[in-house]
C-alpha positions in Angstrom: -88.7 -14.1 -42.3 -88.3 -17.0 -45.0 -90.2 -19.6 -44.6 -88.7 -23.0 -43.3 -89.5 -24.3 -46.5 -87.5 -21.9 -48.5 -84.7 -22.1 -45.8 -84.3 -25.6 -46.2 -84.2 -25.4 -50.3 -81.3 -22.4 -50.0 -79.5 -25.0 -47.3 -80.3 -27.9 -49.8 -78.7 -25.7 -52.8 -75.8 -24.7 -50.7 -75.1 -28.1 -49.3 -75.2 -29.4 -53.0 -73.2 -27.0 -54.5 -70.5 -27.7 -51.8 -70.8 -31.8 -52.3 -70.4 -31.5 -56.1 -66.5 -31.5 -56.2 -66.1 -34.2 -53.3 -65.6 -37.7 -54.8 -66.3 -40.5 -52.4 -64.1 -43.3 -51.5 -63.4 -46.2 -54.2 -65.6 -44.2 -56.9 -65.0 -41.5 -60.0 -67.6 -38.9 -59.5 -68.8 -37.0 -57.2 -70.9 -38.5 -54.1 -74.1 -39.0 -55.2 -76.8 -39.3 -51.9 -74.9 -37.6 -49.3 -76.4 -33.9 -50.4 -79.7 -35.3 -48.8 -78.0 -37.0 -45.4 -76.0 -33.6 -45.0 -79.0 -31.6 -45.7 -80.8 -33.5 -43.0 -77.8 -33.2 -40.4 -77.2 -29.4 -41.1 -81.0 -28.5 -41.4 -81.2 -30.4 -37.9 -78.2 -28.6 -36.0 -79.6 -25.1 -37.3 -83.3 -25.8 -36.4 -82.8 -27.7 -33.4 -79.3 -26.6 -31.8 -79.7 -22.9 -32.4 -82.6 -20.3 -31.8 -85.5 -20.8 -34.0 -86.7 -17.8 -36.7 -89.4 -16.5 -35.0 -86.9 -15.6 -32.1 -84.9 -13.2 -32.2 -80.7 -13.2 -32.7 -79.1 -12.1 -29.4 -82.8 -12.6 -27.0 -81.9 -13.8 -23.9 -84.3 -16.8 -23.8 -83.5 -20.6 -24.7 -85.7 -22.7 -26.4 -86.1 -26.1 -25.9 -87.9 -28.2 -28.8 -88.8 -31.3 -27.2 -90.3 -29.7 -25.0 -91.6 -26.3 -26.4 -90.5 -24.5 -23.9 -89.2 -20.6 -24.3 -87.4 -19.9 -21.1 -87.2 -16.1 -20.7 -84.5 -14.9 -18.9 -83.6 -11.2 -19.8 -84.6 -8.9 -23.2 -86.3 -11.4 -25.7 -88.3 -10.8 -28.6 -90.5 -12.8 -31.0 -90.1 -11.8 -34.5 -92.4 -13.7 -36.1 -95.5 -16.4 -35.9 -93.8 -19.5 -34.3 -96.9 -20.9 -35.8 -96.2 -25.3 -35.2 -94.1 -24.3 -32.7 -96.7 -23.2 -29.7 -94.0 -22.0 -27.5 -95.1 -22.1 -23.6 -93.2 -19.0 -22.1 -91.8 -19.3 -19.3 -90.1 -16.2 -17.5 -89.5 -15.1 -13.8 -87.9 -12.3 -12.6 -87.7 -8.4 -13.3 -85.1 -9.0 -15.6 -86.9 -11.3 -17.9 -89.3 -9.2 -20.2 -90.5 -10.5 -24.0 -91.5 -8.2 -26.7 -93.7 -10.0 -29.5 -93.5 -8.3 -32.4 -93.8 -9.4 -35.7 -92.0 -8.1 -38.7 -95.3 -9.1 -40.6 -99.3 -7.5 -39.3 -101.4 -8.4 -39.8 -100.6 -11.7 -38.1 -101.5 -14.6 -36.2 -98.8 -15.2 -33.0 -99.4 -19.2 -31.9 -98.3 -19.8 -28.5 -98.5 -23.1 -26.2 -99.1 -20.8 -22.9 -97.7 -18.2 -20.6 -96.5 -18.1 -17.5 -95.0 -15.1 -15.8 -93.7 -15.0 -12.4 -91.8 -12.4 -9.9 -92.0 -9.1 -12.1 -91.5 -10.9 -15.5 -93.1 -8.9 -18.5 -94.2 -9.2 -21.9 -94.9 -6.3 -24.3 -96.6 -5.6 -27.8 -95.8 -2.8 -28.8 -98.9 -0.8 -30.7 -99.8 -1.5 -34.1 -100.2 1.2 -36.7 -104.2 1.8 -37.3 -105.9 -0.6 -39.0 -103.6 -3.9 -38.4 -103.6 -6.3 -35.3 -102.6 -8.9 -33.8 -103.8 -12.9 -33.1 -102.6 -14.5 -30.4 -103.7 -18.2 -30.3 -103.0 -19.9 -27.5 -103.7 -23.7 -27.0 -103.5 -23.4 -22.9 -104.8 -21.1 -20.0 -102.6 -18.1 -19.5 -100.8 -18.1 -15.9 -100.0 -15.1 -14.4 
């Protein structure tokens, strides 16, 4: 997983490259000072209005920023650290089961808390010998 850093300078680059041509009302040359609005608006819809990194494409959990809250609610799977992030899980139900597993181990796994209700599950699947797993946790685990 990139970095959110390096995301944004890609989505900066891309958003540049794309403004470059477009010539804003009443002047002669390209828009100068939008690259940084749109990069802004983009980088806000893909952080914020979409899944973040560290969860996986197609998990059926939605996270909600404001909040911090990853509600489970079928097959999910952490990818990555979610490091700033600190998600509390939340999931209820048989159906609802997480699987935390980082591309990257060694590595630290920041969560906000658990809570896991009605048959709800959460697996890490084993490490090879010799690496492991942090989980950090800024709350009491419910259970």
């Amino acid at each position: 997983m990139e970095s959110t850093g390096k995301v944004r300078a890609r989505l900066a680059a891309a958003v540049e490259a794309v403004l470059k041509g477009i010539v804003a009302p009443g002047r002669r040359g390209p828009h100068r000072g939008a690259a940084s609005a749109s990069v802004e608006s983009l980088e806000r819809r893909v952080m914020f209005d979409g899944n973040p990194a560290w969860l996986a494409a197609g998990s059926a959990a939605t996270w909600d920023a404001a909040s911090k809250s990853l509600t489970v609610t079928g097959a999910a799977s952490i990818v990555a650290d979610p490091g700033a992030d600190e998600p509390n899980i939340v999931a209820s139900g048989p159906g609802a089961h997480l699987t935390i597993a980082p591309a990257v181990v060694p590595s630290d796994v920041h969560l906000g808390g658990i809570t896991l209700a009605n048959g709800a599950a959460i697996t890490v699947p084993a490490q090879k010998t010799g690496t492991f797993l942090n989980f950090l946790a800024r709350s009491a685990f419910d259970g």
